[in-house]
Backbone as a ProteinNet text record, in pm:
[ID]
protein_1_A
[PRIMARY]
XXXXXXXXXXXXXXXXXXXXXXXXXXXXXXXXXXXXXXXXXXXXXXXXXXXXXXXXXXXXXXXXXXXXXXXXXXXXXXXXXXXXXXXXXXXXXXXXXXXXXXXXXXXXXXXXXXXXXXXXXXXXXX
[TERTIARY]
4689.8	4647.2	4549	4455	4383.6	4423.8	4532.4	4614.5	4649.8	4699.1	4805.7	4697	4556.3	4448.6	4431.1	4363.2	4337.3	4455.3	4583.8	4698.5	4693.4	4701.5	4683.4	4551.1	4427.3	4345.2	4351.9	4421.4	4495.5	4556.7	4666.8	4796	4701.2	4588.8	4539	4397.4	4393.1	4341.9	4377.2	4479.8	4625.2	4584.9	4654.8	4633.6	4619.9	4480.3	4365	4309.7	4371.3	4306.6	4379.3	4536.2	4587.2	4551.3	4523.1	4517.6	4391.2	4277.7	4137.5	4206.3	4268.5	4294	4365.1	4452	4492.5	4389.6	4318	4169.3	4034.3	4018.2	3930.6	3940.5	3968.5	3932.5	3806.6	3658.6	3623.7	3589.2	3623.7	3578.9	3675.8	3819.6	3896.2	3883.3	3808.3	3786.3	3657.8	3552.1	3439.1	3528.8	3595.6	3702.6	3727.1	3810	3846.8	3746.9	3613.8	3483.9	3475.5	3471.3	3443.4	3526.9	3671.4	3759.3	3740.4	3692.2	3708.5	3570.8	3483.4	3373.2	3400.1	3445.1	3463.4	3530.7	3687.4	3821.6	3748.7	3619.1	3591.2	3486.1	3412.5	3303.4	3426.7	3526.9	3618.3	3664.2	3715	3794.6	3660.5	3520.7	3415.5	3418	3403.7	3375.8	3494.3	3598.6	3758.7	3739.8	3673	3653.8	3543.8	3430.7	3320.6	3343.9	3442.1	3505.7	3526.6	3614.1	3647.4	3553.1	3488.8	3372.5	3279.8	3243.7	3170.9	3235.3	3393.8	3480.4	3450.2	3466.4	3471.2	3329.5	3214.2	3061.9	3083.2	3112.7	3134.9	3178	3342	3396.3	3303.1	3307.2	3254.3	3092.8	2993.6	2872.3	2948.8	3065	3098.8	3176	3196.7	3310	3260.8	3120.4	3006.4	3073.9	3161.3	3211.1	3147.5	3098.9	2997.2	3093	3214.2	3305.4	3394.3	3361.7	3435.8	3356.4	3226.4	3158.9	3130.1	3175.8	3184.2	3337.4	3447.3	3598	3610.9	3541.3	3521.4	3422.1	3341.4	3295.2	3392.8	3426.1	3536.3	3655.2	3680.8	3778.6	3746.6	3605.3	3540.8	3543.3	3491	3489.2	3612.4	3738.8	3854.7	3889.9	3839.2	3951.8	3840.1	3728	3658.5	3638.7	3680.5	3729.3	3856.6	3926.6	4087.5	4017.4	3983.1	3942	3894.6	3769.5	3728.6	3778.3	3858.5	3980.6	4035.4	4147.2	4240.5	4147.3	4063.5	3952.6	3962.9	3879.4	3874.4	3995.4	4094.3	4259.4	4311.4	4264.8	4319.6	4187.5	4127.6	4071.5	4058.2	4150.7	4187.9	4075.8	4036.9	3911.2	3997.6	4105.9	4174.2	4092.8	3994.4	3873.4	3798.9	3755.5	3644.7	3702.5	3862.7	3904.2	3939.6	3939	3939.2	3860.9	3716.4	3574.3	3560	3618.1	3576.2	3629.6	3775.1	3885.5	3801.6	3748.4	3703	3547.6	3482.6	3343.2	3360.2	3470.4	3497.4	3592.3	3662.3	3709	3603.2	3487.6	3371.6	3303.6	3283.9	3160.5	3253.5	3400	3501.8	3473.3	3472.7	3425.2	3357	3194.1	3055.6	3065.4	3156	3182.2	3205.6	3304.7	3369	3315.2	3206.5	3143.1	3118.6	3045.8	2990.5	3143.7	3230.5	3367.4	3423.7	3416	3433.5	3336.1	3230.9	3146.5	3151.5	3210.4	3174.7	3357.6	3470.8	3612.2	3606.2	3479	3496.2	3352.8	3273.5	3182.5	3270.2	3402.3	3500.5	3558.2	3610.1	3692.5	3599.5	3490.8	3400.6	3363	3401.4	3353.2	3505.3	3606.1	3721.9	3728.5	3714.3	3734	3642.1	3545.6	3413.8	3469.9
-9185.2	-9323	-9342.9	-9224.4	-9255.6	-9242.7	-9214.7	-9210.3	-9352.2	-9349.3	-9503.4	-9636.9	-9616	-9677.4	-9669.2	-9509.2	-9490.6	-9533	-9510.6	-9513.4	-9698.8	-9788.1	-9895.1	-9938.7	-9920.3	-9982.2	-9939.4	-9824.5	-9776.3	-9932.9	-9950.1	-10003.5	-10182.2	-10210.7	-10374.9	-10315.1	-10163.3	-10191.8	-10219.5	-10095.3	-10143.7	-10273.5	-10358.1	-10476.2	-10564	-10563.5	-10630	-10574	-10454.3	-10441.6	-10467.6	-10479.1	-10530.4	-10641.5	-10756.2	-10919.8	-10888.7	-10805.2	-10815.9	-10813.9	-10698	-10592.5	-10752.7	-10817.9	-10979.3	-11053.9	-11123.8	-11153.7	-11129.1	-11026.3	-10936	-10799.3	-10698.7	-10576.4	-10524.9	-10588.5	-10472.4	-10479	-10562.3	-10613.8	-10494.9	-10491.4	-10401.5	-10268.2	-10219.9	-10077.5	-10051.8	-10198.6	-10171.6	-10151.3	-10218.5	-10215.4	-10057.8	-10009.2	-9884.5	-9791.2	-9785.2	-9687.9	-9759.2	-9869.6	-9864.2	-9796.8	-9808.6	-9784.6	-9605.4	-9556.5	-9394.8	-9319.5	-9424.3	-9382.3	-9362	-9493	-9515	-9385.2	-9368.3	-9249.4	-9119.5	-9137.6	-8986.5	-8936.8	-9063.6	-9082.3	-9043	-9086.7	-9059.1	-8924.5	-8891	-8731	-8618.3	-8651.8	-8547.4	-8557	-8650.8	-8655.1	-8596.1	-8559.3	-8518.9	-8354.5	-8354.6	-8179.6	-8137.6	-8201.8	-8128.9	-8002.5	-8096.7	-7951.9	-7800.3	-7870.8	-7748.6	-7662.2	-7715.6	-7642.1	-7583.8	-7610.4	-7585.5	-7429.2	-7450.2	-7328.8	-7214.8	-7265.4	-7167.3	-7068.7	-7158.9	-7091.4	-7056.5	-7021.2	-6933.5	-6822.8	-6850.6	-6726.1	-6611.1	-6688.6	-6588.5	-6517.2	-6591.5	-6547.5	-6412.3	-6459	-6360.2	-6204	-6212.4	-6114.8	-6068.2	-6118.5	-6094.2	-6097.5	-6263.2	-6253.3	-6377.3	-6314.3	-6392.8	-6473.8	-6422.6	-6478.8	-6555.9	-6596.9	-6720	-6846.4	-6831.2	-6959.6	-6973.2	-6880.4	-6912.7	-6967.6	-6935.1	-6993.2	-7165.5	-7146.7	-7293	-7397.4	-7355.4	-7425.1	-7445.8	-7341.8	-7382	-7490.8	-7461.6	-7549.3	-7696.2	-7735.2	-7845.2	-7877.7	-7855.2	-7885	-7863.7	-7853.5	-7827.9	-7999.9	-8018.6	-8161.7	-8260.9	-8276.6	-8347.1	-8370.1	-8293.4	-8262.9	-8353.4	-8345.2	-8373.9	-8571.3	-8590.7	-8741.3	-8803.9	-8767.4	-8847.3	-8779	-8693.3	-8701.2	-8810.4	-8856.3	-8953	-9101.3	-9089	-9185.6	-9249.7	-9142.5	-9203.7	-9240.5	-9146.6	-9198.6	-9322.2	-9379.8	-9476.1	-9585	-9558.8	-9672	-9671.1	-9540.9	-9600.9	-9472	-9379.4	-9284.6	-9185.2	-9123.7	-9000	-8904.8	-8915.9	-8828.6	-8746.9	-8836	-8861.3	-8739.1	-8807.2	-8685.8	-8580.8	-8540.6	-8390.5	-8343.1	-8437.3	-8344.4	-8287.6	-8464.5	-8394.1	-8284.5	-8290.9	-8130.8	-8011.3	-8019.7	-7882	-7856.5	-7963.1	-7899.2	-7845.3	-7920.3	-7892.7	-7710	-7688.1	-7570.5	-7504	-7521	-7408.5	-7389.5	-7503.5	-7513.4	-7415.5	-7404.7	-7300.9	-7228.5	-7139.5	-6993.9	-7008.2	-7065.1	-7031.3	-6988	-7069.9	-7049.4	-6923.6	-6885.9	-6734.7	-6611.4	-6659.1	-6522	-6444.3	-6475.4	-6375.1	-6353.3	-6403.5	-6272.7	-6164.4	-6225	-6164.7	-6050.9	-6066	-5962.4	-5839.7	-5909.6	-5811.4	-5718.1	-5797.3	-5738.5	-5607.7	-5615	-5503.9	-5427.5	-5447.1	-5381.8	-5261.5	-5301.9	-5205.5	-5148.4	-5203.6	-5130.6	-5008.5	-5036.5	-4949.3	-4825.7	-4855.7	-4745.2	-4681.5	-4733.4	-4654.6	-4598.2	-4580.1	-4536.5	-4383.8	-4436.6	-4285.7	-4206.6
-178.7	-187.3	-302.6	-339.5	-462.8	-584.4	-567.6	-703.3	-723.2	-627.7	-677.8	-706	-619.4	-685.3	-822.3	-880.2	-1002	-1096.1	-1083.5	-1163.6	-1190.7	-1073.2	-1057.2	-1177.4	-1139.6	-1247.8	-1396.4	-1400	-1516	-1603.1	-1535	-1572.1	-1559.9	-1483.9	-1534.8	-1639.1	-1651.7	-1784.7	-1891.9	-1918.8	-2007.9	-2036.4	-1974.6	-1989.6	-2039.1	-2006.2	-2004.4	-2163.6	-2220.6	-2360.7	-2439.8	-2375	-2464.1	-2524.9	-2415.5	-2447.9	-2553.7	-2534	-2620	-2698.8	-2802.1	-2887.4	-2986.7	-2939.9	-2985.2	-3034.5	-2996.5	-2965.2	-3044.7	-2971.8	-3019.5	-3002.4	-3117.8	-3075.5	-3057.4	-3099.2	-3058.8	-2921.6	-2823.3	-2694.7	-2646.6	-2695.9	-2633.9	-2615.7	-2717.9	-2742.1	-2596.3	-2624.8	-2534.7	-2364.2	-2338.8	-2239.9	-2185.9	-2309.6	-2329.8	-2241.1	-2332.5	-2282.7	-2168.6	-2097.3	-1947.3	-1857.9	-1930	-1767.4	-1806.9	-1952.3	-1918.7	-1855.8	-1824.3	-1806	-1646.2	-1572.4	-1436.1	-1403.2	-1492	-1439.2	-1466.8	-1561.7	-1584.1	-1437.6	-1375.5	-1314	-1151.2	-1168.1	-1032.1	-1016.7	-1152.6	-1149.1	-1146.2	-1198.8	-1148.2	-1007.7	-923.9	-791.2	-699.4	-725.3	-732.2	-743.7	-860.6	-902.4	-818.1	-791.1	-716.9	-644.6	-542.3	-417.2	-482.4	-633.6	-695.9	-779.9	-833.3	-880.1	-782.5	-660.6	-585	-490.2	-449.1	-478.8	-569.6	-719.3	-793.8	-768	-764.5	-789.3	-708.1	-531.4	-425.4	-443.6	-505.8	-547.4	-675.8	-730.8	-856.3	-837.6	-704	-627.5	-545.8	-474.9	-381.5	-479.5	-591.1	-665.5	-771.9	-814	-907.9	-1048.1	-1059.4	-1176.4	-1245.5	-1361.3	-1451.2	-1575.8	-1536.4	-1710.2	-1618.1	-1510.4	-1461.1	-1527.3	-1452.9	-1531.7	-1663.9	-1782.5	-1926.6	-1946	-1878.2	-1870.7	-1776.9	-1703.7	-1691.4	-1754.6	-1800.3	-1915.2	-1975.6	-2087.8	-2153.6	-2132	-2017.1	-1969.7	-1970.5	-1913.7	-1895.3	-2083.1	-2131.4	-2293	-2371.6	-2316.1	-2370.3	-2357.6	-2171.6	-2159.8	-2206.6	-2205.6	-2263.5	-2464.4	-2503.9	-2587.4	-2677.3	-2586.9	-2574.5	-2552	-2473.3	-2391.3	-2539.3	-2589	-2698	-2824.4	-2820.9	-2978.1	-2957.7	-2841	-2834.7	-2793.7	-2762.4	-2775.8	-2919.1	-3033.9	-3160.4	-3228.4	-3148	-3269.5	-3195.7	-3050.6	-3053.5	-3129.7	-3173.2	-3235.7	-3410.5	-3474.6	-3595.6	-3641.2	-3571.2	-3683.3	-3668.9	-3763.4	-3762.7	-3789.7	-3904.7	-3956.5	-3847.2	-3787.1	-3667.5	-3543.4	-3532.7	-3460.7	-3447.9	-3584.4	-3637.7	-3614.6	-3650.1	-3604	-3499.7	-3416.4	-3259.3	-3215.4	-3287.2	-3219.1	-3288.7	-3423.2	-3459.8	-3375.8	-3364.3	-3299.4	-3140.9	-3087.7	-2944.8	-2969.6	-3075.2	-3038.1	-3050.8	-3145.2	-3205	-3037.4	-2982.7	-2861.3	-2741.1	-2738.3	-2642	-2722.6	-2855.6	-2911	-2833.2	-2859.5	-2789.1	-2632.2	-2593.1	-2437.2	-2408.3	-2463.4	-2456.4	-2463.1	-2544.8	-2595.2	-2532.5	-2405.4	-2248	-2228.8	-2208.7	-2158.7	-2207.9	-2365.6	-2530.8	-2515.5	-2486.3	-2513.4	-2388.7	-2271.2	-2209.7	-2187.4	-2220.9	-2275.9	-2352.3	-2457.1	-2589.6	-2534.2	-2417.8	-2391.7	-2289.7	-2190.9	-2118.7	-2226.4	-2315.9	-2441	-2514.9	-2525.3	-2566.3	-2506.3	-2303.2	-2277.6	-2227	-2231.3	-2230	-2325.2	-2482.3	-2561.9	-2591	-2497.7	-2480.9	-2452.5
[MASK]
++++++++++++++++++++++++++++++++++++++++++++++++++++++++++++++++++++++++++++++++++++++++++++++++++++++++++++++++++++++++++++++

């Protein structure tokens, strides 16, 4: 049932930016940032359960490169959200940045797994 909600205010945002975007764009774009703020503000409250899962598991299995892979993950789709953010509003530039600083900030993420991958490799090789 919360789908067909969320999917629903989806489809009268649509809309509703279309008619701005006629009109006025930049009302439409402002449009835009509300309904992704709300869907982003719904799908955290959606994930909680799951994040709250993960930190159990990885407390109970003493795995520390879970929570550098979900970071990552979290900054992959956020990432992804305001690339197609700026290309629907005409900044192709803009969204290159965002794709290259968001892959640099997943390196950074990685590093604690990265480091500790070639820290086993290191001692298999002893």
């Amino acid at each position: 049932m919360e789908s067909i909600r969320l999917y629903g205010f989806f489809l009268i945002t649509l809309m509703l930016v279309s008619l701005l975007k006629q009109y006025q764009p930049a009302y439409g774009l402002i449009a835009v940032l509300a309904a992704l703020t709300l869907a982003m503000g719904a799908a955290l409250g959606w994930a909680l359960p799951f994040f709250q899962w993960v930190q159990s598991i990885s407390s109970l299995a003493d795995m520390q490169g879970l929570g550098s892979v979900m970071k990552a993950a979290g900054v992959a789709l956020l990432t992804r959200c305001v690339q197609e953010l700026c290309r629907d509003a005409g900044q192709n530039a803009l969204a290159v940045a965002v794709d290259f600083a968001g892959r640099c900030m997943i390196l950074a993420a990685a590093m604690p797994v990265m480091q500790r991958v070639l820290d086993v490799l290191m001692r298999l090789l002893q």
